[in-house]
N, C-alpha and C positions, 0 to 999 in steps of 0.2 A: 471524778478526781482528775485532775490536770499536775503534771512533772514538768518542774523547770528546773536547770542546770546554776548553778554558777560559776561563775569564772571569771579572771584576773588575778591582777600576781600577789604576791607570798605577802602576807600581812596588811592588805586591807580592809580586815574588816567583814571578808564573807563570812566565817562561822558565825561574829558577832552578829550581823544583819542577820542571819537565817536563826540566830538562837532570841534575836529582840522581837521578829517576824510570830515565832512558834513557839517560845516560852519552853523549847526544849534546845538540847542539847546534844548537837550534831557528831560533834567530834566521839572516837566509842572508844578512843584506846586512851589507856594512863600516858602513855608517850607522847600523842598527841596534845592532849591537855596540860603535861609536864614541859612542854618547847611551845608549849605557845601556835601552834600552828597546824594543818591539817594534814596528815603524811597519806592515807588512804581513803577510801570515796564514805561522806557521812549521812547522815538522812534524816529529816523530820518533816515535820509537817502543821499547818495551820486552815483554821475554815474562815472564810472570808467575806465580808458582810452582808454579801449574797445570798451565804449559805453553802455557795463551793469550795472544795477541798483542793486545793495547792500543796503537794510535795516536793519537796524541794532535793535535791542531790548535791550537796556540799563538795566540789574537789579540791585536789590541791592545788596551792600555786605555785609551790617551789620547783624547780625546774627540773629537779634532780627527778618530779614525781608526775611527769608531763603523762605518761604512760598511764598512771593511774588517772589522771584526772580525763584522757579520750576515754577509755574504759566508762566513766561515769557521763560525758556528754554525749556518745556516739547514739544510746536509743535515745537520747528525751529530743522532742520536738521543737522546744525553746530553750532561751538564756536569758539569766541575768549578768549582764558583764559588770563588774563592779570596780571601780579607780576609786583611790582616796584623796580626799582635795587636800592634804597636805604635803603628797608625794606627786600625784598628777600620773602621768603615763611611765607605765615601766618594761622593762625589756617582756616579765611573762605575760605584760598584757596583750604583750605584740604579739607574743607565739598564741597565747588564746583564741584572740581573735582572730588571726589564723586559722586557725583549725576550726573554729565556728563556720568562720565564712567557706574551707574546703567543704562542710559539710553540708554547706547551702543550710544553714539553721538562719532563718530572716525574723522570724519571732522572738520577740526579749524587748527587753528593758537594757538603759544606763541606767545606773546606781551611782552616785555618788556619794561614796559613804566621808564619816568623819567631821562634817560640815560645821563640828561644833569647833572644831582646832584648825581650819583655815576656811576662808572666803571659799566655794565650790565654784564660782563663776569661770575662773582660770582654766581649772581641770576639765569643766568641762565641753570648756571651746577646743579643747587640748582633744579631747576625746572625741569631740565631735568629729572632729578636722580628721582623724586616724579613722572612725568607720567610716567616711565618705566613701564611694566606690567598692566597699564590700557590701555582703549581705546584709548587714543588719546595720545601713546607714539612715535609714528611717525610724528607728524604734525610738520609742519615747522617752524621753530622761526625766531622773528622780533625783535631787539632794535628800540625804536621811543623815541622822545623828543616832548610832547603836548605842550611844551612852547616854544622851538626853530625850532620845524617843521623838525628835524634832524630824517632821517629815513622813511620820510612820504612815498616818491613814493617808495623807497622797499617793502612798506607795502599794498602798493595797487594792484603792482607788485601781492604780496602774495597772495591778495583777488582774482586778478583776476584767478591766476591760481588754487587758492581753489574751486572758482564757478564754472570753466570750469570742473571739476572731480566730481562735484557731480552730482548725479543719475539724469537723466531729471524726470519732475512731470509727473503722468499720467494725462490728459485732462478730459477723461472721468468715471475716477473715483467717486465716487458719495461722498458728500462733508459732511466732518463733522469738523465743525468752534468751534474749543474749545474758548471761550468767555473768554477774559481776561479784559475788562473793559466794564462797559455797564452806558450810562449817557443820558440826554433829552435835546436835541436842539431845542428851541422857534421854531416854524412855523413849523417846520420838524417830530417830536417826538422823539421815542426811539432809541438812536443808540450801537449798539456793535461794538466791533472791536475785532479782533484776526489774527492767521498766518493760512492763507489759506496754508495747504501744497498737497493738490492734489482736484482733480476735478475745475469747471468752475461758478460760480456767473455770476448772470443773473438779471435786473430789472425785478419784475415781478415772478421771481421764487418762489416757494411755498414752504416754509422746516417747518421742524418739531423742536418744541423746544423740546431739552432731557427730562428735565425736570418732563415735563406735556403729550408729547405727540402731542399736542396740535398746530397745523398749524399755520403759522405766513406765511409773505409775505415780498418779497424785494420790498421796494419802493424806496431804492436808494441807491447807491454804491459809494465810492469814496476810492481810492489808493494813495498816495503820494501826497496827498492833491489838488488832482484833480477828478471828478465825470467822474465815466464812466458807458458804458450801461452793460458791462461784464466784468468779472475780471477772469485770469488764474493761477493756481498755477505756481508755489509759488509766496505768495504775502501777504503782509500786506493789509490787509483790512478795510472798517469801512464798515457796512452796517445799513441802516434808515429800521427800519421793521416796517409795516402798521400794526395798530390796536392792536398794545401789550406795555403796560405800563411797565416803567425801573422795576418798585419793580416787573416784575415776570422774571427778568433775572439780572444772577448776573454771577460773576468770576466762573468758575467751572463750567457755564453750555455750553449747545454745540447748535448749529444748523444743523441741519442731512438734509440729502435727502430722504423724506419720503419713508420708506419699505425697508430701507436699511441696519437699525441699531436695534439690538434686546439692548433692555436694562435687565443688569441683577445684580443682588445684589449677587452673588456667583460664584466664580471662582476658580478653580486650578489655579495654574504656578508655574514654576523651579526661584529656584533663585539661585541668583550670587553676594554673600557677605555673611553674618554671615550664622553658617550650623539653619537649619531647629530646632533642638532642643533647639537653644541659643534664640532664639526670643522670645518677651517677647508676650502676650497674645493680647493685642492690640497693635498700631500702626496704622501709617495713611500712605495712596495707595497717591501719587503723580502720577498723570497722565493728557496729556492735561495742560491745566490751573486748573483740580478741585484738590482737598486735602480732603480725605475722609476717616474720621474712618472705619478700618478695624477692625474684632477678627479673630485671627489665629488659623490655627489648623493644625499641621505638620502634613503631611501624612509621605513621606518619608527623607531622608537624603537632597534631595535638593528640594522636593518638598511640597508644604501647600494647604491648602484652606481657602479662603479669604472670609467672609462674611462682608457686606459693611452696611453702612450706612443708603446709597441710592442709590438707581440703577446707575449706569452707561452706556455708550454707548459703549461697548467695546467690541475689537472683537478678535478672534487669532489670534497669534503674535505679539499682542500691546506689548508696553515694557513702564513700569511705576517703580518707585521706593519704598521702605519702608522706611519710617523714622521716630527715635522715638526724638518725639518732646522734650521731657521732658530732654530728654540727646543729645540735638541739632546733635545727629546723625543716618547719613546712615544707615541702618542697611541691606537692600539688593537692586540690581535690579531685577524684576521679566520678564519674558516673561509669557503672557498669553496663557495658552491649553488648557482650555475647557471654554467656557461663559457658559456652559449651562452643569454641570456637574451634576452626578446620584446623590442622596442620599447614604446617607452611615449609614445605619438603621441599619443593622447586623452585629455581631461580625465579625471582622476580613476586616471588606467591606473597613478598610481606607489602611490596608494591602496591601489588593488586587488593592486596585483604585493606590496605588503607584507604583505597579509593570506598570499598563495600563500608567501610566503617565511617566515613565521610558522612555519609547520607544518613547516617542513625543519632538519633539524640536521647536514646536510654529508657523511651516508651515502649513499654510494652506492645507491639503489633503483629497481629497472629497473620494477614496479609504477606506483608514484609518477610517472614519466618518462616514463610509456606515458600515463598517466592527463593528466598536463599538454599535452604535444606531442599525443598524440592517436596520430598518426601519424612515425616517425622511422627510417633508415636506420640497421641493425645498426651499420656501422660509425660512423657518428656517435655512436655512445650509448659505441662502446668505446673513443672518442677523447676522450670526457670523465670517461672512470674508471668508466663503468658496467658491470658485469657483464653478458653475455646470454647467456642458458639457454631463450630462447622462439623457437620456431618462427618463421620468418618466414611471412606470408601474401601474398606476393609478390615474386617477387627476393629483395632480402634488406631489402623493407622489415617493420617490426614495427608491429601497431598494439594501441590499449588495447582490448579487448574487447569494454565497453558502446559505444565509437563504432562501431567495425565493424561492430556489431549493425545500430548507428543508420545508418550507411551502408548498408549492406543492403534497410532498410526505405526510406529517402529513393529511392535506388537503383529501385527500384518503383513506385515512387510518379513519377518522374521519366518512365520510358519508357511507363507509364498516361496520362499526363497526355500526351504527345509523341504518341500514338498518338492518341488522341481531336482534337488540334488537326489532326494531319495524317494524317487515313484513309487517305490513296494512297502517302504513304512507306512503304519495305519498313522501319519502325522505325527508331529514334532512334540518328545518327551517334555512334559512338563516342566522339568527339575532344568534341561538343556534351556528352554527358553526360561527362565527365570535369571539363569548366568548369565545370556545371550544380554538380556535386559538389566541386567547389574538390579536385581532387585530384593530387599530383604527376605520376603516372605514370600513363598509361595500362592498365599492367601492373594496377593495381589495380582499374580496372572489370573488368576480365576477372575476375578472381578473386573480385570480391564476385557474377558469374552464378551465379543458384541454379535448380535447374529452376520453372516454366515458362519463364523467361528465359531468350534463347538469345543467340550473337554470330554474323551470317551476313554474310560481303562488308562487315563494317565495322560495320553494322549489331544493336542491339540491339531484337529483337520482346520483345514482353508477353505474348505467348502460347508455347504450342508448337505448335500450325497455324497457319497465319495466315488471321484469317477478312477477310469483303470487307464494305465499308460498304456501309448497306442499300440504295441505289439503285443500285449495281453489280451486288449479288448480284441485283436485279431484271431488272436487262439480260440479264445472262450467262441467266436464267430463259427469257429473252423468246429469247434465242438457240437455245437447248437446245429449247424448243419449236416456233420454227419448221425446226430446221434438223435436229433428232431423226432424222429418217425422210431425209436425206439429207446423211449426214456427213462425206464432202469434198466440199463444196457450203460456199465460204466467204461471207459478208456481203460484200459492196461496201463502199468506204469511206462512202459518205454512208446507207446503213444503217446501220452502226456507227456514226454522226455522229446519226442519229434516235434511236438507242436508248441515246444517252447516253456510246458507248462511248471518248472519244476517248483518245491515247498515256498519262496515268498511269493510266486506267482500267483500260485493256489492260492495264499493267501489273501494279496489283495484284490483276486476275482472273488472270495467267499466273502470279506469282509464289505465291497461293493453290492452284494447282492446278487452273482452274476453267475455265481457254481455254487454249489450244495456239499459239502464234502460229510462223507458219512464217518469216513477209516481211513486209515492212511494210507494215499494214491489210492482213493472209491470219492471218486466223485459224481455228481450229477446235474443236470440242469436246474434252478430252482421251481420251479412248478411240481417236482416228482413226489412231493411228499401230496399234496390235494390229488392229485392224480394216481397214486397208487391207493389211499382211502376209498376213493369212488370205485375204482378196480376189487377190491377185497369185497369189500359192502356187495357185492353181487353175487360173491359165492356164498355158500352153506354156513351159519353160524353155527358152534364154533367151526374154524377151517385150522389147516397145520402147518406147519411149515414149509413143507413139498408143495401144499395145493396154492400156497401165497406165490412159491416162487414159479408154478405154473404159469399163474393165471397173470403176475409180470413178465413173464415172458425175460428172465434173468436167470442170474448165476446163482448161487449161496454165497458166493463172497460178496454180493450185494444184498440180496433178500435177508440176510443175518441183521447188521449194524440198519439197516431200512426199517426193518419191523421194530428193532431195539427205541430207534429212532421215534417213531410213533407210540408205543410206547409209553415214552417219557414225557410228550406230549397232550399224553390222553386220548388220541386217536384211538386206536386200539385197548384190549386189556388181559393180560397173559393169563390164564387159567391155569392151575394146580398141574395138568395132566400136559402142561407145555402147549396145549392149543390157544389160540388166539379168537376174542370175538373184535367187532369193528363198535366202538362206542356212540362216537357221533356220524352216519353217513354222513358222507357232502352228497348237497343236495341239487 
């Protein structure tokens, strides 16, 4: 199925044409058919001699109902623009076409209907002359007569070969149903309908309303006035959704594929119609079926920032229009560049955001996106329409290459410098360098470690040994030399107080490798533990306490936490009766 729009102004003829087209009957309300004219968006449809199905989306023309009729052309892909050849070109033809061409729709057809009650030749040099320089100044024209049926198969002719040019839908694009009418069917409940124009509807599917956020369910589908288990773009749709009341879904809102759509109340985009400084300060975002106050704020010559209403689901390179209500005109079409743009807190930052926005023309580029953010979560980037195909280097964050680098290096630079101020830390807190680095997640100093950089108990060294600052490694010297030739023979505390050695010293000689510490102020060289093993292993198994501390040639304030020590080890193995045997000698 292929959706095409109509449009032009109030009483030429589009319900006609779309009801001589489908043999049905567009218009759904008494009111409408009692004035003659189209007040809200209508629908039918025809198969065409191909064999494919054209729906059609009937709006209106009168201007008072400009709002309803973006509503109904903002999802369809094409247009029929329709002038009557006895009126020729009219003021809503002008705002129509307008808002076609903001919305870059280049696909359609001219219609010129009526042809039985004036010459069409006029109207449509008329017509001609008016799409020149817009989008859709190449589409093909048709004369029809909706009352004598004059012109019909050329016109279908038309459609077919219109439909066969436009772009195939993607299948598996993930689906966002902008809501154009939503009402409650006895036994059934809440139903919506809108122009599916990419991805797949499923009974049973699970989406999100814009909204709220808020999960809803398909419980029933039907297209062309028949129920089915799945529906594929492009298509008119209705869908019954389980456990959600009409009053929380209205025109303007969407139905998403959950995690797929970030919603956001502030965006850049380029525009294409009035320049950037002529715009008046609000203004309402036609996009989709919604219509939503915008306040403007020019950055540069062709580009603004839009703050909204209320969030939308929108993503780069959408393309929506402005229009100021109050002077029933166009005023731009926008492409969207950023959903998710910086703040602009410092002088000069709308300057600068303009020259950045310069260089984007509304494609999606995950390069470019990397390069800007620096740093940005997979999924964030595919909630704003961005493709990823790159490895994540952390979780699932993504970063640009040259920063990473540059973090990498800063990164070094950061636990060099952290080590020099504080020689007795075992290296620089993790959580400290993460701030140091302005970085979100922790996850990501881990993964910028490159060797010699190591992460131990929290802790990031600068080396891979950890060496001792020069008056400690002079202690430990002074220890090693007096205490060489009598190795569990620990310092006194006020020793260790003379020689420099007090609690972070200890520590970063123990954590070096350099002392042994058993208990608090008992330390010892680190060889003492293989070396009292080979000592015990000689005496009598089991041996006791007294004969351990003999045969060390020690105190019990050492031989105590010593033996505890081995121990726990496995060296040794404590017996019932408190004596000790030697498990593994060294050999």
């Amino acid at each position: 199925m292929w959706v095409i729009a109509t449009a032009g102004h109030v009483d030429h003829g589009k319900s006609t044409l779309v009801r001589a087209l489908t043999g049905m009957e567009p218009d759904r309300w008494a009111e409408e058919r009692r004035r003659g004219m189209t007040i809200d968006l209508g629908f039918a449809w025809t198969t065409l001699p191909d064999g494919g199905t054209v729906a059609f989306v009937d709006v209106p023309g009168h201007e008072r109902f400009v709002p309803n009729m973006l509503a109904g052309v903002g999802p369809v892909p094409a247009a029929m623009l329709v002038v009557a050849a006895d009126e020729g070109w009219m003021p809503q033809s002008t705002e129509h076409l307008a808002a076609l061409h903001a919305l870059g729709v280049s696909a359609g057809l001219l219609v010129v209907t009526r042809a039985d009650l004036a010459d069409p030749g006029p109207a449509l040099a008329q017509a001609r002359e008016r799409l020149a320089g817009t989008s859709l100044r190449s589409v093909p024209a048709v004369a029809v007569s909706g009352a004598t049926g004059a012109g019909l198969p050329q016109l279908r002719a038309a459609l077919e070969r219109l439909v066969a040019a436009l772009p195939a839908p993607v299948p598996d694009a993930p689906v966002r149903l902008w809501v154009d009418r939503s009402f409650t069917i006895r036994g059934s409940g809440t139903v919506v309908t809108g122009t599916l124009g990419a991805g797949r509807l499923r009974v049973g599917d699970q989406l999100e309303l814009a909204g709220t956020g808020e999960p809803v369910r398909v419980r029933g589908l039907h297209s062309l006035g028949a129920a089915h288990d799945e529906v594929d773009a492009v298509a008119r749709v209705a869908v019954n959704l389980r456990g959600v009341s009409r009053d929380r879904l209205a025109r303007g809102d969407a139905l998403l594929t959950p995690g797929r759509f970030g919603r956001t109340d502030l965006v850049d985009v380029r525009l294409a119609g009035d320049p950037a400084a002529e715009l008046p300060a609000t203004l309402t975002l036609h996009v989709g079926s919604a219509a939503v106050p915008v306040r403007v704020r020019p950055l540069g010559p062709d580009t603004v920032r839009l703050r909204l209403a209320r969030p939308l689901p929108l993503l780069v390179g959408d393309r929506a229009l402005l229009r100021d209500p109050g002077r029933h005109h166009v005023a731009a079409g926008v492409t969207v560049l950023d959903v998710a743009p910086p703040p602009l807190a410092r002088r000069g930052a709308a300057t600068a955001r303009a020259t950045v926005l310069a260089g984007l023309d509304g494609r999606p580029d995950l390069a470019g996106e990397l390069r800007r953010r620096h740093l940005v979560r997979a999924g964030e980037l595919t909630r704003m329409g961005v493709p990823v195909d790159l490895a994540p280097v952390a979780g699932d964050w993504l970063a640009d290459p040259g920063h990473w680098r540059r973090l990498g290096a800063r990164l070094t630079e950061e636990v060099t410098r952290y080590a020099r101020a504080h020689p007795l830390e075992p290296g620089m807190p993790l959580e400290a360098l993460r701030q140091r680095l302005d970085l979100p997640d922790r996850a990501l100093v881990e993964a910028l470690l490159r060797p010699p950089l190591r992460l131990r108990d929290g802790r990031v060294t600068a080396t891979a040994t950890d060496t001792l600052p020069e008056p400690v490694a002079r202690a430990v010297d002074r220890v090693r030399a007096e205490y060489g030739d009598r190795p569990f023979r620990a310092p006194e505390a006020d020793r260790l107080a003379d020689l420099g050695l007090g609690p972070r010293e200890i520590g970063a000689a123990v954590r070096a490798g350099a002392l042994l510490k058993l208990a608090e102020n008992v330390v010892l060289l680190p060889g003492a533990v293989d070396d009292a093993v080979r000592v015990l292993a000689r005496l009598p198994q089991p041996f006791t306490l007294s004969a351990a501390r003999q045969a060390l040639d020690t105190t019990r304030r050492v031989a105590v936490p010593l033996l505890e020590l081995l121990d726990r080890r496995g060296a040794t193995r404590r017996l019932p009766d408190d004596a000790r045997e030697v498990v593994t000698p060294a050999g």
